[in-house]
MDAnalysis code that builds the backbone (N, CA, C; Angstrom):
import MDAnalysis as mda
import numpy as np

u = mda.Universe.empty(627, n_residues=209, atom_resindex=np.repeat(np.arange(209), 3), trajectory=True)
u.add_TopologyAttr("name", ["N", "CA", "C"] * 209)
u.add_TopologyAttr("resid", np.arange(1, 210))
u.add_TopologyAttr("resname", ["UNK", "UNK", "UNK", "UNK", "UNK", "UNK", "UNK", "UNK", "UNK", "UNK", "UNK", "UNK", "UNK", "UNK", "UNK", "UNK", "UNK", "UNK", "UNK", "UNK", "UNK", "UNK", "UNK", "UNK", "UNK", "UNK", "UNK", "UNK", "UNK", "UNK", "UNK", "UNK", "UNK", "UNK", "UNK", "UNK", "UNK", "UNK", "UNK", "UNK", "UNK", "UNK", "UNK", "UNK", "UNK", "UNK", "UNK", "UNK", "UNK", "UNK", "UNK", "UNK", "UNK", "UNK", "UNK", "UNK", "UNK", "UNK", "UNK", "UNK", "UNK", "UNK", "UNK", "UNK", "UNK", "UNK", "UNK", "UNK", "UNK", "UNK", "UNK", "UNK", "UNK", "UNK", "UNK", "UNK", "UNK", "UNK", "UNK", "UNK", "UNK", "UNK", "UNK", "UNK", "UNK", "UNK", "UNK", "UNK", "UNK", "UNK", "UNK", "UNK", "UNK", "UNK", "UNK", "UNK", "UNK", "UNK", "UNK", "UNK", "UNK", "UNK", "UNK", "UNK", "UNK", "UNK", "UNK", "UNK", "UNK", "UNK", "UNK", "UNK", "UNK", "UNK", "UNK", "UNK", "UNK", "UNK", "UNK", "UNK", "UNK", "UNK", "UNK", "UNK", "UNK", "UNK", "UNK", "UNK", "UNK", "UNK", "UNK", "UNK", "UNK", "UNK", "UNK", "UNK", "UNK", "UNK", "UNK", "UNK", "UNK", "UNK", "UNK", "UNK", "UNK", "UNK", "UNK", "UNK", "UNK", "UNK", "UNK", "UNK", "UNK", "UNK", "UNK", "UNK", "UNK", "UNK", "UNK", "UNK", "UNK", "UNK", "UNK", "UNK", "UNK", "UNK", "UNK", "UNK", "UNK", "UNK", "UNK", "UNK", "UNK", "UNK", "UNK", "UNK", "UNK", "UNK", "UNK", "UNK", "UNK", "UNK", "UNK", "UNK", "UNK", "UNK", "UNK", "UNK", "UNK", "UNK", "UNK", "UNK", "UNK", "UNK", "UNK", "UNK", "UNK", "UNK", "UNK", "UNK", "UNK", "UNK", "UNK", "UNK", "UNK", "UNK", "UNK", "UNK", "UNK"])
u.atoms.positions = np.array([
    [-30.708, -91.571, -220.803],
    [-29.499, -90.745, -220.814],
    [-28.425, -91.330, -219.900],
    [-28.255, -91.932, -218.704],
    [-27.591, -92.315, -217.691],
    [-27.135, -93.614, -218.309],
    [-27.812, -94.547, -219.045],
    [-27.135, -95.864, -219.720],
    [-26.473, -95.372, -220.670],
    [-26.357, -94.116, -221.531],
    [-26.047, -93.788, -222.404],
    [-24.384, -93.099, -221.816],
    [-23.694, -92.761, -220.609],
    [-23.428, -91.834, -219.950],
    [-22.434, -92.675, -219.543],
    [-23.550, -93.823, -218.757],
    [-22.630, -95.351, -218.295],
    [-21.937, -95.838, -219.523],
    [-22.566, -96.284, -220.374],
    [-21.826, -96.802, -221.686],
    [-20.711, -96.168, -222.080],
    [-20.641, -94.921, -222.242],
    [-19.412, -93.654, -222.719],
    [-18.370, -94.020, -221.527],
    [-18.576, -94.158, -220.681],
    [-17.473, -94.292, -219.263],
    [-16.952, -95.452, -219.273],
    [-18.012, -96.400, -219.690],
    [-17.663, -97.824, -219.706],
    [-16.610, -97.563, -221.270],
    [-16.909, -97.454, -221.996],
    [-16.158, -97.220, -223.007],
    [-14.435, -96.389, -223.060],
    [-14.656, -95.843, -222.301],
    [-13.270, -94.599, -221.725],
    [-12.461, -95.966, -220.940],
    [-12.954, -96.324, -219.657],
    [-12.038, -97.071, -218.825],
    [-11.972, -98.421, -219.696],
    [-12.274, -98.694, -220.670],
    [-11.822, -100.277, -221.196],
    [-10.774, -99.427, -222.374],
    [-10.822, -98.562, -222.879],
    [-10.068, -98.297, -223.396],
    [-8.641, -97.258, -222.751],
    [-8.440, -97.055, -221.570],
    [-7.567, -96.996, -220.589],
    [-7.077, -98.227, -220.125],
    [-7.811, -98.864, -219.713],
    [-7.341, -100.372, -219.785],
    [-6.287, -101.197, -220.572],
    [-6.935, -101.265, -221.965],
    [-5.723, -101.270, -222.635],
    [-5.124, -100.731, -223.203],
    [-4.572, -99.321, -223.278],
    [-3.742, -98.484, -223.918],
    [-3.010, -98.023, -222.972],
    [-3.548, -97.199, -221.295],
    [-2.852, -96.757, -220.799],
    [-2.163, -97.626, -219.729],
    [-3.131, -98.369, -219.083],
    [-2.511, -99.124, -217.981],
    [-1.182, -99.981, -218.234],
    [-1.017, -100.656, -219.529],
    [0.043, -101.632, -219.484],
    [0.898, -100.532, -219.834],
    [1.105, -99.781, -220.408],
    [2.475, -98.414, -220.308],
    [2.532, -97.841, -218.749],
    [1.745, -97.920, -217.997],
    [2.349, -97.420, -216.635],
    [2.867, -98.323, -216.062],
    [2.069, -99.585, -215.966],
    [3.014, -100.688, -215.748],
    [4.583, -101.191, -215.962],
    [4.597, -100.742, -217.697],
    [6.167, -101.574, -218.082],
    [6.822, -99.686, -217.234],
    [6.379, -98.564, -217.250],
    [7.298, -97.508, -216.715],
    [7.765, -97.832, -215.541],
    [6.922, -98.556, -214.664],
    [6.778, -98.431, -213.279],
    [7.669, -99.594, -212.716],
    [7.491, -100.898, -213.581],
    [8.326, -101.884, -213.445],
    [9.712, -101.312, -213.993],
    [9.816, -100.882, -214.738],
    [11.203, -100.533, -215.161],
    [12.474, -100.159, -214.100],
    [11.444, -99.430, -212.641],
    [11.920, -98.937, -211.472],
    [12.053, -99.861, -210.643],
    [11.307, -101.477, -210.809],
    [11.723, -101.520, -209.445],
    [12.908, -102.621, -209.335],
    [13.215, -103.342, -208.211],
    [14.527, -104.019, -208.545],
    [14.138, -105.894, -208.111],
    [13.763, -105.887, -208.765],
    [13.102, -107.360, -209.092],
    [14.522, -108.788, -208.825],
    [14.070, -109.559, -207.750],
    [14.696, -110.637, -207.445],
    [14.031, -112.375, -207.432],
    [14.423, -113.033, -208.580],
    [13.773, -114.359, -208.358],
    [14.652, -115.106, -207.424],
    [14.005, -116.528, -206.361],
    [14.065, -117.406, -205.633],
    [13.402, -118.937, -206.301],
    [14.151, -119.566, -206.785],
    [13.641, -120.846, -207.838],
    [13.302, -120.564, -208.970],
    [14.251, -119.659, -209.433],
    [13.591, -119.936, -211.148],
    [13.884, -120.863, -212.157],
    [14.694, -122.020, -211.263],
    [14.428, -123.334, -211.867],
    [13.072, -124.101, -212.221],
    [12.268, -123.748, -210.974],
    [10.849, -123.997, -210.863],
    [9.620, -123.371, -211.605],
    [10.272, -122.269, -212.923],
    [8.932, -121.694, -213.910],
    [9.996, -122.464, -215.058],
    [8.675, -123.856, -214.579],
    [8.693, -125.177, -215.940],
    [8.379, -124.265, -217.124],
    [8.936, -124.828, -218.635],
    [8.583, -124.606, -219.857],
    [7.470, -124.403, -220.235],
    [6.279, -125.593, -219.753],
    [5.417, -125.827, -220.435],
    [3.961, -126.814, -219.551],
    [3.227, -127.135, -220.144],
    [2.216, -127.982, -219.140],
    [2.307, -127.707, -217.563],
    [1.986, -126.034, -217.249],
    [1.988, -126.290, -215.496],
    [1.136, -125.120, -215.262],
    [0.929, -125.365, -214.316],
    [-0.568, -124.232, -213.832],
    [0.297, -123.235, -212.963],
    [0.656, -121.809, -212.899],
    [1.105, -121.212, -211.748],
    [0.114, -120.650, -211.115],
    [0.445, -120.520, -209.826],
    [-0.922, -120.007, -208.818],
    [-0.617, -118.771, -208.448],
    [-1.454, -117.753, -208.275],
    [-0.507, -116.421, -207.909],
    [-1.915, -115.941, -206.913],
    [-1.701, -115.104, -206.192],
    [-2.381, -114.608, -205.396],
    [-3.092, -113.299, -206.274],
    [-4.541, -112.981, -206.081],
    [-5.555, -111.647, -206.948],
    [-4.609, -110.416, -206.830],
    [-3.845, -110.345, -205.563],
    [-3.852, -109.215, -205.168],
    [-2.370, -108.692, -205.781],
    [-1.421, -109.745, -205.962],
    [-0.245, -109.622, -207.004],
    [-0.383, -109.716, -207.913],
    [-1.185, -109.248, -208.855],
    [-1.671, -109.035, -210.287],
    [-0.689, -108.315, -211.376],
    [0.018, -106.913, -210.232],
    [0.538, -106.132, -210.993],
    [1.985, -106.397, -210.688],
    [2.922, -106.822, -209.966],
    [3.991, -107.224, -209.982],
    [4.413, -108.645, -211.310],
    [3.533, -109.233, -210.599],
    [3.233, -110.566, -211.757],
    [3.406, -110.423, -213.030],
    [2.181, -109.160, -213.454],
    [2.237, -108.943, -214.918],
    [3.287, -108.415, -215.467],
    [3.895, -107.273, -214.540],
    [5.206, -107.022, -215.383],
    [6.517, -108.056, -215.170],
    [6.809, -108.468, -214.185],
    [7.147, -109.638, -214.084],
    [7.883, -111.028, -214.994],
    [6.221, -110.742, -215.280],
    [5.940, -112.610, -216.549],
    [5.522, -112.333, -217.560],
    [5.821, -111.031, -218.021],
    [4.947, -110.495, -219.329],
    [6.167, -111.219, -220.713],
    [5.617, -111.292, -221.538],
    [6.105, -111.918, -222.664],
    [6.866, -112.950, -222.916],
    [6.095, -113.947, -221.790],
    [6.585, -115.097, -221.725],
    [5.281, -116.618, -221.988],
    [4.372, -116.036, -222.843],
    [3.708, -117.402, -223.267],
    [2.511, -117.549, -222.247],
    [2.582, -117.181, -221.303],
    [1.620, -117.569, -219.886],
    [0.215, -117.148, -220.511],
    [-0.761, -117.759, -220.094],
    [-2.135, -118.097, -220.157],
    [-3.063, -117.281, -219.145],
    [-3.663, -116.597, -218.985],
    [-4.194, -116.482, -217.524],
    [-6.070, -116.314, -217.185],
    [-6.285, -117.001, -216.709],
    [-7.316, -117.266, -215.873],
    [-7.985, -116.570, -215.930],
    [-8.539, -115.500, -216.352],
    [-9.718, -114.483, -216.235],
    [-11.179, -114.454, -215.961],
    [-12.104, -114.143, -215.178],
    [-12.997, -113.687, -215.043],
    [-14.025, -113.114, -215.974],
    [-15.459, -113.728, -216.331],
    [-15.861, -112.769, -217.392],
    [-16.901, -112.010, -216.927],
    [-16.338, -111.212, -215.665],
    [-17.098, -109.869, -215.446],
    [-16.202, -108.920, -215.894],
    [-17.250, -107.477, -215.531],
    [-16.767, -106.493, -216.022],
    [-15.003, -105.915, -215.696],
    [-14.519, -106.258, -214.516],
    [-13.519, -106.094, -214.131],
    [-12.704, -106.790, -214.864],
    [-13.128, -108.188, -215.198],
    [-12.273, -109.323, -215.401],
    [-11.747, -108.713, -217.163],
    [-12.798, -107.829, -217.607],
    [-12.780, -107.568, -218.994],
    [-11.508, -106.562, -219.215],
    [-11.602, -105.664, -217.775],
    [-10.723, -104.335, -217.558],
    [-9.176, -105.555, -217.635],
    [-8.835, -106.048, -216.571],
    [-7.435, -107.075, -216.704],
    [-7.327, -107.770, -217.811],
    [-8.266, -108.063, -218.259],
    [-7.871, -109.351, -219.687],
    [-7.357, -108.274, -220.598],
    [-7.840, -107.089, -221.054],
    [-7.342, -105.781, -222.000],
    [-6.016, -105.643, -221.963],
    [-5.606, -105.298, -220.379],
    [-4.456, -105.176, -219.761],
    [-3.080, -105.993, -219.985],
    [-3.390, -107.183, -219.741],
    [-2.795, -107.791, -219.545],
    [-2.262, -108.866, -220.759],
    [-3.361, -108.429, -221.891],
    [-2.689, -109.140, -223.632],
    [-1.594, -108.275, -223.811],
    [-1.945, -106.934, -223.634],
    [-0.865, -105.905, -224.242],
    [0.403, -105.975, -223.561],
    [0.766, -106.850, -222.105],
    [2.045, -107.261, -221.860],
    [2.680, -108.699, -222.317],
    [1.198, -109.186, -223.185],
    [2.184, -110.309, -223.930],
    [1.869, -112.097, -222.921],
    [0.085, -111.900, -222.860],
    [-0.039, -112.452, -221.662],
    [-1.405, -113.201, -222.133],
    [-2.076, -114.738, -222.517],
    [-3.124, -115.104, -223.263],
    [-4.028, -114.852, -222.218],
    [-5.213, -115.157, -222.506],
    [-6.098, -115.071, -221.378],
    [-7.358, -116.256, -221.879],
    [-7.707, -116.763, -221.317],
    [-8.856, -117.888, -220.751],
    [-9.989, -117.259, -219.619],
    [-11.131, -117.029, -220.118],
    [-12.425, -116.569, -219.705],
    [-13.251, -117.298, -219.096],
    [-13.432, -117.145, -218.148],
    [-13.989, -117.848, -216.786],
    [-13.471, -118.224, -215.331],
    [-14.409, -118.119, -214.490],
    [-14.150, -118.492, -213.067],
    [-14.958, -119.586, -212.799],
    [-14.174, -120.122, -211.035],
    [-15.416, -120.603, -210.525],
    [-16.357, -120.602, -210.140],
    [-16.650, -119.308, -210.009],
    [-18.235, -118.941, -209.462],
    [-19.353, -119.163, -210.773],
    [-18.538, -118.527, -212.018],
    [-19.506, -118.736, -213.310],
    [-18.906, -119.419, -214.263],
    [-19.911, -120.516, -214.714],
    [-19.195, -121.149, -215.967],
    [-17.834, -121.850, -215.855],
    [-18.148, -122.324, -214.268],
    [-16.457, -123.030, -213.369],
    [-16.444, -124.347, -214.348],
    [-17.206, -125.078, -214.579],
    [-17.443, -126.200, -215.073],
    [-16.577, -126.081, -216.707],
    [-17.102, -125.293, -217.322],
    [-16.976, -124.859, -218.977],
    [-15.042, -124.617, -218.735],
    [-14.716, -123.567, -217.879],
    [-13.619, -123.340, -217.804],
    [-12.314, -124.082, -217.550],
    [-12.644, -124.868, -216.582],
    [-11.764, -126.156, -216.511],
    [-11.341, -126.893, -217.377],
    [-12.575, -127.549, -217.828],
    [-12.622, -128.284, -219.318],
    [-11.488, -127.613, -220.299],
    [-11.645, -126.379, -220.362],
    [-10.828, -125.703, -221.236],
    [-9.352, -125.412, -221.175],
    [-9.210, -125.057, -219.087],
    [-8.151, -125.057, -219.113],
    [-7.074, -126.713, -219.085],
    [-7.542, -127.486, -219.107],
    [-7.371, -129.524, -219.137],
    [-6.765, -129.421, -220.636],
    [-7.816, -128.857, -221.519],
    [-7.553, -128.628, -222.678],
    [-6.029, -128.178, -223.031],
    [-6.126, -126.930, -222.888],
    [-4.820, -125.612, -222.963],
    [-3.821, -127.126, -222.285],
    [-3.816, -127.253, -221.180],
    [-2.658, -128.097, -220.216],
    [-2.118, -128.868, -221.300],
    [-3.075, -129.762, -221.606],
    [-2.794, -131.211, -222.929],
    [-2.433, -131.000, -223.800],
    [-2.215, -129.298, -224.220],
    [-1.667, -129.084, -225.324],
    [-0.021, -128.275, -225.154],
    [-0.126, -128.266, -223.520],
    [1.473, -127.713, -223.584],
    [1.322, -126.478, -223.066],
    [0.091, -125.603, -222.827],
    [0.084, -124.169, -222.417],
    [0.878, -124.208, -221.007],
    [1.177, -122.849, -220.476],
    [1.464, -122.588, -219.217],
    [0.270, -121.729, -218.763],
    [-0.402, -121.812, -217.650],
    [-1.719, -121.539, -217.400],
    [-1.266, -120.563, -216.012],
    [-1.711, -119.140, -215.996],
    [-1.845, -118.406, -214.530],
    [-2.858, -118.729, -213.883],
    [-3.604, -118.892, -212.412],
    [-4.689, -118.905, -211.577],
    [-4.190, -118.117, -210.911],
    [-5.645, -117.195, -210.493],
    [-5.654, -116.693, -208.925],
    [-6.492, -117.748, -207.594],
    [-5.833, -118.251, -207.090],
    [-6.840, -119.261, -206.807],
    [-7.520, -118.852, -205.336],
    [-7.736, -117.602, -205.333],
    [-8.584, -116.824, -204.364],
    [-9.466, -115.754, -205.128],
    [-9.210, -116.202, -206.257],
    [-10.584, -115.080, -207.501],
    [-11.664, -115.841, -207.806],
    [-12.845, -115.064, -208.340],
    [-12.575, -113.429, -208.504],
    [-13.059, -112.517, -207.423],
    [-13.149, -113.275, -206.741],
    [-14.148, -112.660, -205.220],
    [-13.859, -112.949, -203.791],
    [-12.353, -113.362, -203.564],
    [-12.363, -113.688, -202.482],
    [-13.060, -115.208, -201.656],
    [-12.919, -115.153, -200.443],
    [-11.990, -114.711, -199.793],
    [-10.489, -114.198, -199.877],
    [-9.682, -112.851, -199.646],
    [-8.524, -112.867, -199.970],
    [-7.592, -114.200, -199.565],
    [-6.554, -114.585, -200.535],
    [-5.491, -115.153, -199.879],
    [-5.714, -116.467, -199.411],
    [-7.242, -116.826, -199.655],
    [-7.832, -118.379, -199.530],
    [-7.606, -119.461, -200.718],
    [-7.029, -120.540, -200.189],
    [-7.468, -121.157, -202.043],
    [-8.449, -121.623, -202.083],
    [-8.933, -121.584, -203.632],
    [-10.572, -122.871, -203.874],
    [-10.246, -123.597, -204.354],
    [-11.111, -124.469, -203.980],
    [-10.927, -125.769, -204.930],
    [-10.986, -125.602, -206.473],
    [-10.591, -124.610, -207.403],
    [-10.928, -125.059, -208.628],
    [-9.837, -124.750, -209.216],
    [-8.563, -124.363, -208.370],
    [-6.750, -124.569, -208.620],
    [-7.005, -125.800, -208.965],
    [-6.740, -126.659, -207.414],
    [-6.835, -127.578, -207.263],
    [-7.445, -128.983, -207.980],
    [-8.862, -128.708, -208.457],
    [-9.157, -129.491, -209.172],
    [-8.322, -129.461, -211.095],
    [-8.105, -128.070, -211.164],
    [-7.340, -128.028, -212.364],
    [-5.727, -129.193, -212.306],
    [-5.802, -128.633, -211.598],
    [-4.259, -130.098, -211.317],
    [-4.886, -131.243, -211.473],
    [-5.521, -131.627, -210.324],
    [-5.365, -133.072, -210.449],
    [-6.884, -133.848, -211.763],
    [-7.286, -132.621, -212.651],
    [-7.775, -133.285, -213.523],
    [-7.170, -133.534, -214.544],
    [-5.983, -132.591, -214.875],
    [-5.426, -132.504, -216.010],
    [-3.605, -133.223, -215.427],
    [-3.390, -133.476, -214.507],
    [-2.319, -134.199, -214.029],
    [-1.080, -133.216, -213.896],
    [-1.449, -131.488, -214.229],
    [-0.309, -131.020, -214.453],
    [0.586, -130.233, -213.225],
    [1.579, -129.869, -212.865],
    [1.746, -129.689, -211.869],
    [1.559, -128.571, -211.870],
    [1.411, -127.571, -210.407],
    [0.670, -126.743, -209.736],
    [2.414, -125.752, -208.788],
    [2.374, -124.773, -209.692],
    [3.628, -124.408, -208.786],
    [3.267, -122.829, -208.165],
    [3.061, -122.744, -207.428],
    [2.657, -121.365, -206.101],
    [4.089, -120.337, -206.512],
    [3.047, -119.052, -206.618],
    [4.301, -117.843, -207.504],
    [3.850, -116.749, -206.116],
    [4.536, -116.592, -205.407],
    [4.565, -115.128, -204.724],
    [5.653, -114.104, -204.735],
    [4.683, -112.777, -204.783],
    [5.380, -111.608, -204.679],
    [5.263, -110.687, -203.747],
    [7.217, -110.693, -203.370],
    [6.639, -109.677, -201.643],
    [7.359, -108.336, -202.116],
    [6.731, -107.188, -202.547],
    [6.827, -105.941, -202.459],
    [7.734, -104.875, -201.040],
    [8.673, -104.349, -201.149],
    [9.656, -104.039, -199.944],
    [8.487, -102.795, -199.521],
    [8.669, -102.256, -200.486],
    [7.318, -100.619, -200.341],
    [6.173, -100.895, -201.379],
    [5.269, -100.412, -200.978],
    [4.184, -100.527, -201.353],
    [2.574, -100.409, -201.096],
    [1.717, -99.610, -202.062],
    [0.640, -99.027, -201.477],
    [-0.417, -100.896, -201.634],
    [-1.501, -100.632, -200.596],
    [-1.935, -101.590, -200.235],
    [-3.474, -101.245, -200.411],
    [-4.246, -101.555, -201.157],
    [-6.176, -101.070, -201.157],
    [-6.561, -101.661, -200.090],
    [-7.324, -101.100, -199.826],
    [-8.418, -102.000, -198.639],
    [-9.427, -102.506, -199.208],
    [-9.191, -103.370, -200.667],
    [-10.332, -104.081, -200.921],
    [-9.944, -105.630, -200.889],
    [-11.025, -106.706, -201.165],
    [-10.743, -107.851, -200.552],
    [-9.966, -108.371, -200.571],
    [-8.424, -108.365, -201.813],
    [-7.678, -109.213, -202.107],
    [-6.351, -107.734, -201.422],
    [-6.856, -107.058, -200.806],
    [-5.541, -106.193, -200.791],
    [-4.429, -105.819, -201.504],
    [-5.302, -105.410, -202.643],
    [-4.610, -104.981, -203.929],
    [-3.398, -104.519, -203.760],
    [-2.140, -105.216, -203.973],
    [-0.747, -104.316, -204.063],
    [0.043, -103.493, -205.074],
    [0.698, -102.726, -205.075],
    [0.624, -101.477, -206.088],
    [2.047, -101.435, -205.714],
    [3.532, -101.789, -206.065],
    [4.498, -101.598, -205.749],
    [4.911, -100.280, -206.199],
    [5.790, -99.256, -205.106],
    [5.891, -98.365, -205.322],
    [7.159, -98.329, -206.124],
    [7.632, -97.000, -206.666],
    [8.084, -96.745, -207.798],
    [10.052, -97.054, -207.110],
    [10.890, -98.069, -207.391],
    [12.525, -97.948, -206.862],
    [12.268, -99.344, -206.195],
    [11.123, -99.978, -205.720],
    [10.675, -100.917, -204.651],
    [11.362, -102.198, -204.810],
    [12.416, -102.839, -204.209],
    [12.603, -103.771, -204.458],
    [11.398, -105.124, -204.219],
    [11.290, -105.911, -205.087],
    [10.034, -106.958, -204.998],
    [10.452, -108.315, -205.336],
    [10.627, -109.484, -204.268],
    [11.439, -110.741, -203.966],
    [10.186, -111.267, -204.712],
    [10.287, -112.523, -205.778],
    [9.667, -113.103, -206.303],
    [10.019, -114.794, -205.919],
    [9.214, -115.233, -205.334],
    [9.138, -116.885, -205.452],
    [8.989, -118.258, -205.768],
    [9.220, -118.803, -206.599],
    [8.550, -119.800, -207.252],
    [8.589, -120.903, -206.830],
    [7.856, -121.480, -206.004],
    [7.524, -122.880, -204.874],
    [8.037, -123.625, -205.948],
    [8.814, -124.978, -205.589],
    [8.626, -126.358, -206.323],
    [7.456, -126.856, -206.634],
    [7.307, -127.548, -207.516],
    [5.634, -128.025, -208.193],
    [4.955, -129.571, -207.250],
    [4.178, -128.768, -207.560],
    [3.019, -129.458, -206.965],
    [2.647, -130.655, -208.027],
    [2.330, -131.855, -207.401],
    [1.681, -133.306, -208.468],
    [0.456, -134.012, -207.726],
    [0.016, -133.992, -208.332],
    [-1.520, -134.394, -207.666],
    [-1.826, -135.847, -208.444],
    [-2.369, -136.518, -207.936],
    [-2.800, -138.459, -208.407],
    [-4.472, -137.750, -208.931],
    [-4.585, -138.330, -209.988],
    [-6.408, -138.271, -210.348],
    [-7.473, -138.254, -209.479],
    [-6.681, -139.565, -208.271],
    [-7.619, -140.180, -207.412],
    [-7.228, -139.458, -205.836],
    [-6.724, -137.971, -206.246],
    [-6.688, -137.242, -205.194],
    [-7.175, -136.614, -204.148],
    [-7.343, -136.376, -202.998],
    [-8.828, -135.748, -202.215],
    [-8.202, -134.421, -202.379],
    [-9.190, -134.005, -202.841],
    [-9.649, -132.435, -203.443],
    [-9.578, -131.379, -201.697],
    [-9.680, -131.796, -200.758],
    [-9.190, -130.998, -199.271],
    [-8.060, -130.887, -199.572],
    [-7.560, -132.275, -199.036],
    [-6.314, -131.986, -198.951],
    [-5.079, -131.489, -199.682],
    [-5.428, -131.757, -201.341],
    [-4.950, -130.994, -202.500],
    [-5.164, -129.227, -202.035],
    [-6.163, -128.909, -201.623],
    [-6.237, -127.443, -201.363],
    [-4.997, -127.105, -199.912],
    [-5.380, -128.073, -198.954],
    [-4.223, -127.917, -197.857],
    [-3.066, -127.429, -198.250],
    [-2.641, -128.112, -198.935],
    [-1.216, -128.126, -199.299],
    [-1.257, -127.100, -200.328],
    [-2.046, -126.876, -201.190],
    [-1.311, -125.609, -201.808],
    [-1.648, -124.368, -201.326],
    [-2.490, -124.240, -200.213],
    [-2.352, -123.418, -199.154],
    [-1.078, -122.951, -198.192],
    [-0.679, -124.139, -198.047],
    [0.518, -124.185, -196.823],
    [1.639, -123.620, -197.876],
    [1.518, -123.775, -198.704],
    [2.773, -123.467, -200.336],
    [2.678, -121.979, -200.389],
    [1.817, -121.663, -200.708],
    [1.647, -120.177, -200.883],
    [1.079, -118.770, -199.961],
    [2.021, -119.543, -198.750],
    [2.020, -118.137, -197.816],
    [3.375, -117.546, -197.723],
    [2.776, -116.239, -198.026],
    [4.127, -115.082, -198.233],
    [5.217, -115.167, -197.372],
    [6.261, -115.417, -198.140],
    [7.854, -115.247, -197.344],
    [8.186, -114.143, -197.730],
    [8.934, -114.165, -196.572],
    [9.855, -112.912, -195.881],
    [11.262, -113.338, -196.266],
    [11.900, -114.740, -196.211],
    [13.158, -115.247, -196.743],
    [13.092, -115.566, -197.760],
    [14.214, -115.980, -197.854],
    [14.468, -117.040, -199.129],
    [13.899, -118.319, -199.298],
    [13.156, -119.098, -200.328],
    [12.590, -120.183, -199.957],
    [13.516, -121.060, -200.467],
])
């Protein structure tokens, strides 16, 4: 009875997922007052953007119906965002690095060579918050494409206390959007120091970059 109970619930929130969540989203974005910094720097085509887990929902309304690819997770959560986040007009690619990192890459090298624009969280799906891994990183410099760091700083805004410090911009909120210059990585790149640097890239400003 309890798998049966779980299943029905599981069934309710994936289908909230995608029906209700992306309508609170485009309502909620509708409110707030959204400012880009380099939007010379969201290239056409062939580039990986990096965004932080925890700007998920600024992002999505954001960059919604613009071609972008994104990185997903194939756990259960990852299933809840991938729902979400087609219905703003948004592809999705299944897998992390923790599972099936290997399979996923490959794929996203793939997508790159063919011209996609690819989202990463490159502190998903588990944290550490706000850390990068190496498997941004190795996505660049396997597929040669450049790597451009997207942050979003929320003026108001509710904050979770879970690992990635989920941000939830509140409803009027003005939210400064950034788009770092791109990143180019050599084949024969060291995979540290590729992470260094797109570390040092994607810590949250307060100015203008």
């Amino acid at each position: 009875m309890e798998n049966r109970k779980e299943s029905f619930s599981g069934k309710i929130l994936l289908w909230l997922a995608e029906n209700v969540l992306p309508l609170l989203i485009r309502i909620l974005g509708m409110t707030w007052r959204i400012k880009f910094y380099g939007i010379e720097n969201f290239l056409p085509q062939r580039v990986i953007f990096a965004i932080w887990h925890g700007h998920i929902i600024p992002h999505s309304y954001a960059f919604r119906n613009r071609g972008v690819k994104v990185l997903v997770s194939r756990s259960r959560d990852g299933e809840f965002i991938s729902r979400a986040i087609r219905k703003l007009g948004f592809g999705t690619i299944r897998g992390s690095s923790s599972r099936n990192g290997a399979k996923a890459l490959l794929q996203i090298v793939r997508e790159l060579n063919n011209g996609a624009r690819i989202a990463i969280t490159p502190d998903g799906p588990r944290g550490p918050g706000y850390v990068v891994k190496e498997g941004t990183a190795l996505a660049g410099i396997k597929s040669g494409a450049p790597i451009v760091p997207v942050i979003a700083v929320a003026k108001h805004a509710i904050c979770l206390k879970s690992w990635d410090k989920f941000t939830i911009p509140l409803p009027f909120s003005r939210i400064d959007i950034f788009i770092k210059k791109p990143l180019y990585f050599e084949k024969n790149a060291d995979i540290e120091e590729a992470v260094k640097k797109i570390q040092g890239e994607m810590q949250i400003d307060t100015e203008k970059s």
